[in-house]
C-alpha positions as CSV (number, residue, x, y, z in Angstrom):
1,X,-18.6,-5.7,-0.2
2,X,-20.6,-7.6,-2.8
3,X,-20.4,-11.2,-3.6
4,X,-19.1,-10.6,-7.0
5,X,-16.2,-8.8,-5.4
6,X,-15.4,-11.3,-2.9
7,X,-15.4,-13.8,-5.4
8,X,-13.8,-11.8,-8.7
9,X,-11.1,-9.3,-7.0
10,X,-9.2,-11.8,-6.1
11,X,-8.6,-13.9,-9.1
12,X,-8.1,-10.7,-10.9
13,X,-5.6,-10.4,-8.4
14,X,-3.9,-13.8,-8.8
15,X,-3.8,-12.8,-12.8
16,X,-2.1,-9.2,-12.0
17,X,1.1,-11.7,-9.5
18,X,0.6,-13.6,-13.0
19,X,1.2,-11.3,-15.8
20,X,2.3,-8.3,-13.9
21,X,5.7,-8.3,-14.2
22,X,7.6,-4.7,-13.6
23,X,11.3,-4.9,-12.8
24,X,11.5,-5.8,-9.5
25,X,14.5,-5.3,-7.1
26,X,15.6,-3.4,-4.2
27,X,16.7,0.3,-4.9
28,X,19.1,1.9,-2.1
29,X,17.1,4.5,0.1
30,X,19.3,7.1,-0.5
31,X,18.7,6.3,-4.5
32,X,14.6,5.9,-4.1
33,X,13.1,8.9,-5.8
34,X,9.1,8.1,-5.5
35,X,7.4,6.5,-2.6
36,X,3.5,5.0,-2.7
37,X,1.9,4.3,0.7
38,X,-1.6,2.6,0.6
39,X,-3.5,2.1,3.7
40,X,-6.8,1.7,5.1
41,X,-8.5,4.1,7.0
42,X,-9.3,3.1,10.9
43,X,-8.5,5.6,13.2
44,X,-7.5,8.9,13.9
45,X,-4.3,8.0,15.4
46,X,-3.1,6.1,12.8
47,X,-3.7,8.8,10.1
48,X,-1.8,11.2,12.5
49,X,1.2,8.6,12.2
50,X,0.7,8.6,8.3
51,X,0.9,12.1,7.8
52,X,4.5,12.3,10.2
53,X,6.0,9.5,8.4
54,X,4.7,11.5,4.7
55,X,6.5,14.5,6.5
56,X,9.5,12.6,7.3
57,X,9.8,11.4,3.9
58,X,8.8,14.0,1.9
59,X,11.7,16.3,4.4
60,X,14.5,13.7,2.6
61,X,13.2,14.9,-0.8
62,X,11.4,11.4,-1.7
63,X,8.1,12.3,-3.8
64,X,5.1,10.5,-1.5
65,X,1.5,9.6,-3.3
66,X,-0.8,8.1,-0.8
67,X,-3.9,6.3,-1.6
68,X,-6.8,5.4,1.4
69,X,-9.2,2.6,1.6
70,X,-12.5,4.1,3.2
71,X,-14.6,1.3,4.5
72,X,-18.1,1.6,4.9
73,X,-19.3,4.1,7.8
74,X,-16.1,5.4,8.5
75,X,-15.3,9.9,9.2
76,X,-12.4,10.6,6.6
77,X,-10.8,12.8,9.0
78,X,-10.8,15.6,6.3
79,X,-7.3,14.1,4.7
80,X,-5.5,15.6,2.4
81,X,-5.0,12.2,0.2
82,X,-6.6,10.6,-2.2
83,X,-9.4,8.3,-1.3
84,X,-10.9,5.5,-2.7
85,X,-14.2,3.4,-1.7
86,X,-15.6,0.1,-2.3
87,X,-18.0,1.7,-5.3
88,X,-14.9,2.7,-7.3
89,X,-14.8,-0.7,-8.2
90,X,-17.0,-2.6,-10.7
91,X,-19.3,-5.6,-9.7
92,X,-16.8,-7.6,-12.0
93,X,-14.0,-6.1,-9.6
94,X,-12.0,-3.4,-12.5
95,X,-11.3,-0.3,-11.6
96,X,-13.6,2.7,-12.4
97,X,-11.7,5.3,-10.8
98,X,-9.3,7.7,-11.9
99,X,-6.8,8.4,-9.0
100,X,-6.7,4.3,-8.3
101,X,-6.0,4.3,-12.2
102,X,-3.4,6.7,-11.7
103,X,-1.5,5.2,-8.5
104,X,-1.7,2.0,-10.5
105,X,0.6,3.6,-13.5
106,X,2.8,5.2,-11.0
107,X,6.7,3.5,-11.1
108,X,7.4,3.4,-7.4
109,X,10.7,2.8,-6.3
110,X,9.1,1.6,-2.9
111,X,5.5,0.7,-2.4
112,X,4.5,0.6,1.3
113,X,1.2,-0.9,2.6
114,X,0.6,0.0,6.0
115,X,-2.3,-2.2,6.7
116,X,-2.1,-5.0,9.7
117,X,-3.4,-7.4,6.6
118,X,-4.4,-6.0,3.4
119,X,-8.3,-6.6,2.7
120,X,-9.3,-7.4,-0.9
121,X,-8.7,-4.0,-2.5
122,X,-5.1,-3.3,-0.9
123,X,-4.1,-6.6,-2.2
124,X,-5.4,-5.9,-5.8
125,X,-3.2,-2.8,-5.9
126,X,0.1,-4.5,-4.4
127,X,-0.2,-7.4,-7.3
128,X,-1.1,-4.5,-10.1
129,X,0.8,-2.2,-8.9
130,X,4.7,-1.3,-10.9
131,X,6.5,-0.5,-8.2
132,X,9.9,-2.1,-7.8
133,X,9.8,-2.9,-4.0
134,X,6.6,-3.6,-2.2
135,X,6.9,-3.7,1.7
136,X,4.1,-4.6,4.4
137,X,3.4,-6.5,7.1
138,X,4.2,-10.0,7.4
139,X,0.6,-12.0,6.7
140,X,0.7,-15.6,5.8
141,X,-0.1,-16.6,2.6
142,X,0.7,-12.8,1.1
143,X,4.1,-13.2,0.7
144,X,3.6,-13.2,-3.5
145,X,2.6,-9.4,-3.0
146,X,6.0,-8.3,-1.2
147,X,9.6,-8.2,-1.5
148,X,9.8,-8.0,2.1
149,X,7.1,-8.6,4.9
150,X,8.2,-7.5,8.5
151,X,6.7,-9.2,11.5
152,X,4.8,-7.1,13.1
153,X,2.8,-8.1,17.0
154,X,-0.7,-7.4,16.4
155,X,-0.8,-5.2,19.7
156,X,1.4,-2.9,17.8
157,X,0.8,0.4,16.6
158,X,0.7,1.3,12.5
159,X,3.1,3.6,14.3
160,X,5.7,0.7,15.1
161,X,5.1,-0.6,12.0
162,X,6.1,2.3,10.1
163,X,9.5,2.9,12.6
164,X,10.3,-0.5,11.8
165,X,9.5,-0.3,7.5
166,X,11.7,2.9,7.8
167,X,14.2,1.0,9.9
168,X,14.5,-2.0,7.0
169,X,14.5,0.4,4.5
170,X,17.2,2.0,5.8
171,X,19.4,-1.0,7.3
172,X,18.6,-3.5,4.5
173,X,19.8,-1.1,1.7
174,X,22.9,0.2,3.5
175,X,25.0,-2.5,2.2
């Protein structure tokens, strides 16, 4: 990660929560047509617990994009989703590649990050992003990139954390 990124990422990012300003609002889950999941690759485990929960909602006829962060020195497991590295960003921090591009221009109903805490790249997405309803983990000081953060113990699984978006998603539109 450069210094130029460090420093340039996130006041792009503070522009996008700025100017971006898509129609936000909660859409039933029976009603949400098109789910984006962003996450950072880690471990193995946790991309098995990806690919069941992409199952599980692709099996109740939501359309699922995924987009991975591949940090440096890091196997990609061979995934099946698109993928995205430090280098397809700019030094100035824009984005030069054409599947971010794309998940950027994508109407979400439901944009789910599955990271513990996004890093700088995860965050620029979330505040660019159009979705309608963004949803992650609970990190102080990131509430202005969610509609709703759930507390999550950082002993837990990204399994756990997904039972308990799904669980939200569920509960918190069944009204």
């Amino acid at each position: 990660m450069s210094f130029l990124h460090t420093t340039l990422l996130p006041m792009r990012t503070r522009s996008q929560l700025r100017k971006n300003k898509p129609r936000r609002g909660s859409t039933s889950y029976r009603q949400a047509r098109k789910v984006g999941v962003l996450f950072s690759m880690t471990n193995l485990d946790d991309y098995e617990a990806i690919r069941a929960f992409e199952k599980k909602l692709k099996s109740e006829g939501k359309e699922v994009v995924v987009l991975c962060y591949l940090p440096k020195n890091v196997e990609n497991f061979h995934f099946h989703y698109d993928v995205f590295t430090v280098t397809d960003f700019s030094a100035t921090g824009k984005v030069k590649a054409a599947n971010v591009a794309n998940f950027l221009e994508q109407k979400f109903d439901y944009l789910i990050c599955l990271d513990r805490s996004p890093n700088i790249y995860l965050e620029y997405l979330l505040a660019a992003s159009q979705a309608r309803f963004r949803i992650g983990n609970y990190t102080d000081g990131k509430e202005a990139l969610f509609e709703l953060m759930i507390g999550f113990p950082e002993q837990a699984s990204i399994a756990e954390l997904i039972q308990q978006i799904y669980h939200y998603t569920n509960e918190f539109n069944a009204n």
